[in-house]
C-alpha positions, 0 to 999 in steps of 0.5 A, a space after each residue: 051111176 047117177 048116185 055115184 057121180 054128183 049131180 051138182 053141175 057146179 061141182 061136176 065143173 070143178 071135178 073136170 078142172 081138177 083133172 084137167 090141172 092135174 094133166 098139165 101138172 103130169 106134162 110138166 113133170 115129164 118135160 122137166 124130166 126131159 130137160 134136166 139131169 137126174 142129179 140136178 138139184 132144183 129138177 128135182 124140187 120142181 118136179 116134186 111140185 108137180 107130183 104133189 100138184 098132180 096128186 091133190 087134184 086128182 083127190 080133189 076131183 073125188 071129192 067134187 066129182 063123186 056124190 060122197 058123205 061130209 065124213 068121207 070127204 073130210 077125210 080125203 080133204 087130209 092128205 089133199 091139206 098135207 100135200 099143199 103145204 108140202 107143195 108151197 114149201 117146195 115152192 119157197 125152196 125152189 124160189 131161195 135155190 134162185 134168189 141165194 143159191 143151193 146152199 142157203 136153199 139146203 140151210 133153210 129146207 128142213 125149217 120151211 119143211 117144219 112150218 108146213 107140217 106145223 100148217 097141217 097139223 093147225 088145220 086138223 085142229 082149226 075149223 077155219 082150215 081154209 082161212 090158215 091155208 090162204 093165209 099160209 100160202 098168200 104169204 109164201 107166194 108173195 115172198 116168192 113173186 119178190 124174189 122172182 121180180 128182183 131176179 128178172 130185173 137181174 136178166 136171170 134166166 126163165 125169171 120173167 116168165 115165172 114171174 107172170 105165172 106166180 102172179 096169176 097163182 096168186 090171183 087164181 088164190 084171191 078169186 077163190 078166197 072171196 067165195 062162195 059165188 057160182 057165175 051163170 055163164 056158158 059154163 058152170 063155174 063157182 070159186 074152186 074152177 075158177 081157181 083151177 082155170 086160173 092155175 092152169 096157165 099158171 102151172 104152163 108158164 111155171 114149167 116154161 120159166 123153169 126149162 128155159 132157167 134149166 136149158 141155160 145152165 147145169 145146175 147140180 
């Protein structure tokens, strides 16, 4: 059993935070489901986000749970790439749904679909995978943070609270970015968990802002 599982402490950690987000990923799709129709256009985009949230983590905790070979692990860490872009880009569609309306979210879907294959293929050919997914994803998350900023001024609905979770996203990507680090506290934690106890709250006060926006009106 000890072969299987992996005996770096720091990584073990991480594994428990994947699954744990990954948990939280799996209620949020369930209670978007509750709260919405099944013909409901934006329900439909964020519970994509969730599945594909619940997904990569769930490969994650593999790949920081298990005592696996660089080779093995290169090779989960694809789908786990294509999943987050698709996820971000979902996101974008989510936040334009918003900001211009189901229309200009429909115009512009297939393009935002496009960068992110574009994304996934640069990461199979780039040996800083990483680097071109922070950059990627720094720039999506914070065109989405504006474009809730300026909804929340306007009183739109659940934008606030979204709003708070979108910026502890990002902060959760920039605690991550400026690793490696391992910190000796009461639990062993290095950049990736941190990362993950950081999206934890965040992905619970996304599905908060979401269901009150989805309460308050029926939006096909």
């Amino acid at each position: 059993m000890s072969e299987v599982i992996n005996n770096n402490p720091y990584e073990l950690f991480t594994a428990l935070t994947n699954v744990l987000w990954a948990l939280v990923a799996f209620i949020s799709f369930i209670l978007i489901s509750k709260n919405s129709n099944n013909s409901n256009s934006k329900a439909k985009l964020w519970k994509a986000v969730f599945v594909m949230l619940f997904v990569s983590n769930i490969l994650a905790s593999l790949v920081h749970g298990l005592s696996i070979d660089i080779e093995t692990s290169e090779l989960i860490w694809i789908p786990i790439n294509l999943i987050l872009g698709l996820m971000i880009a979902l996101l974008m569609s989510a936040a334009l749904y918003d900001y211009l309306g189901k229309d200009t979210m429909q115009k512009y879907f297939p393009y935002l679909i496009g960068v992110a294959v574009i994304f996934f293929a640069m990461t199979q050919f780039n040996r800083d995978t990483f680097l071109i997914f922070i950059a990627y994803q720094s720039i999506y998350m914070l065109l989405i943070l504006t474009m809730y900023i300026h909804l929340a001024i306007k009183k739109h609905v659940g934008a606030g609270v979204i709003c708070v979770g979108m910026f502890l996203f990002i902060l959760a990507a920039v605690a991550q970015a400026i690793g490696p680090y391992e910190l000796a506290l009461f639990i062993p934690i290095n950049q990736d968990g941190l990362y993950h106890l950081i999206g934890i709250p965040s992905t619970i006060l996304l599905t908060i802002g979401v269901i009150k926006n989805l309460k308050n009106r029926n939006i096909e």
